[in-house]
Steps between C-alpha positions, in 0.01 A plus 500: 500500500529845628186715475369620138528876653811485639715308215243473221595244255746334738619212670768331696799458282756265595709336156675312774303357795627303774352440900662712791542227742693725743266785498250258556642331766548822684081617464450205613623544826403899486838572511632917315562471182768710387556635148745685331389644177835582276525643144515827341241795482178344475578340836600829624197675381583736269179613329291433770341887686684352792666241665216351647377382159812331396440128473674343805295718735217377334565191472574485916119564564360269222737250622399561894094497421522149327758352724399654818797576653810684533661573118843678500619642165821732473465682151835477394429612139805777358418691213744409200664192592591274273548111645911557594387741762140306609721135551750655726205689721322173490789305627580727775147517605513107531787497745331742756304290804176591435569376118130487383283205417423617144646709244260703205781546235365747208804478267588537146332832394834746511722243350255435196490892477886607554630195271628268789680213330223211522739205656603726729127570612429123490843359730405776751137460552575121555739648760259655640282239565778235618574751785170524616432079445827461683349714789195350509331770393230481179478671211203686291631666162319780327611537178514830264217731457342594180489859361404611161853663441698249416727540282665116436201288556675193394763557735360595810237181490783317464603641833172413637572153404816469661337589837196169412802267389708568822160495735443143340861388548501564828146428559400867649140644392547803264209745469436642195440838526621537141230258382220660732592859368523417147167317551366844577639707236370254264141500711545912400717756492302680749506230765895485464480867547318502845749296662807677361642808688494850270861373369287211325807308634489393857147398667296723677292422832225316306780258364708460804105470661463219247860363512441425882172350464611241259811390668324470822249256324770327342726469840210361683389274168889346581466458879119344471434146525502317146106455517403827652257709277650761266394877531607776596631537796535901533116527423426206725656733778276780444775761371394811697 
């Protein structure tokens, strides 16, 4: 569980969990561990006062202090996109050599918003994820953030659900950041607030802060032994 201070209220949310047994495999031997993050703007950063507070950049150092070693991410995140556009980057990005050995998917948040057609969204996220299984690469999904504007609540958790149902079907961990930031606007309005950017809409560099923080602890909860001790492993690191 990531620090009170840091993420107060929260905890590692995964609706789907499942081990990493490549990752794994690869800190074993101390080998890099490249990551490509992919998805729309909150992958890029927008909100954050400047790219060094987006969530992949953070996530690199929380990532290198628990697992002492070299951790690669590309921030691939492109404001806008809708999952059409993120499945054809993602499958190009798979056929390059240095392919990487894990891919942070945040999906589903532009086409809950624009209207996307929902079996659309659903066939091409588990296209998605086939690539990247039949490349040996791993998965992570995050799924859709919460924001206190929305307008069809009904239909965009049902979004939210899609990205859960596919993560079990193809037995990929999703993590919540929908639950985790609902969780916090139901904690108080005010605690929402400080993690939101001044468009109440994307996160801000407390959230992305936060955001990195708990997927590092849930990454290295997934790459652990079965009977290690759970805690958190960015404040077992000392975060700086």
């Amino acid at each position: 569980m990531a620090d009170e201070a840091g993420c107060p209220g929260a905890k590692p949310i995964l609706s789907v969990q499942a081990k990493m047994e490549r990752l794994a495999s690869r800190l074993k031997k101390s080998e890099p561990v490249r990551i490509l993050a992919i998805g729309s703007s909150s992958t890029q950063g927008i909100g954050a006062s400047s790219p060094a507070f987006s969530y992949p950049v953070q996530l690199q150092a929380d990532l290198a202090r628990i697992w002492k070693g070299t951790v690669l991410i590309e921030n691939a995140g492109k404001g806008g996109e809708t999952v059409p556009e993120t499945v054809g980057r993602l499958e190009a990005a798979l056929l390059k050599a240095d392919k990487p050995d894990l891919v942070i998917w945040q999906v589903g948040t532009n086409d809950a918003v624009k209207g996307g057609d929902e079996g659309q969204f659903s066939d091409l996220l588990r296209q998605g994820i086939d690539a990247a299984q039949a490349a040996g690469v791993e998965v992570l999904l995050v799924d859709q953030q919460y924001f206190p504007a929305i307008k069809d609540l009904g239909r965009y958790e049902r979004f939210v659900r899609l990205v859960g149902t596919a993560g079990a079907a193809e037995q990929v961990p999703v993590f919540s950041r929908y639950r985790l930031m609902k969780a916090w606007g139901e904690r108080s309005p005010d605690v929402l607030g400080s993690m939101l950017s001044s468009d109440g809409f994307h996160m801000g560099d407390r959230g992305y802060d936060c955001m990195a923080q708990l997927i590092a602890d849930s990454l290295h909860s997934m790459v652990a032994p079965t009977d290690a001790p759970q805690q958190s492993a960015v404040t077992a690191a000392v975060r700086p």
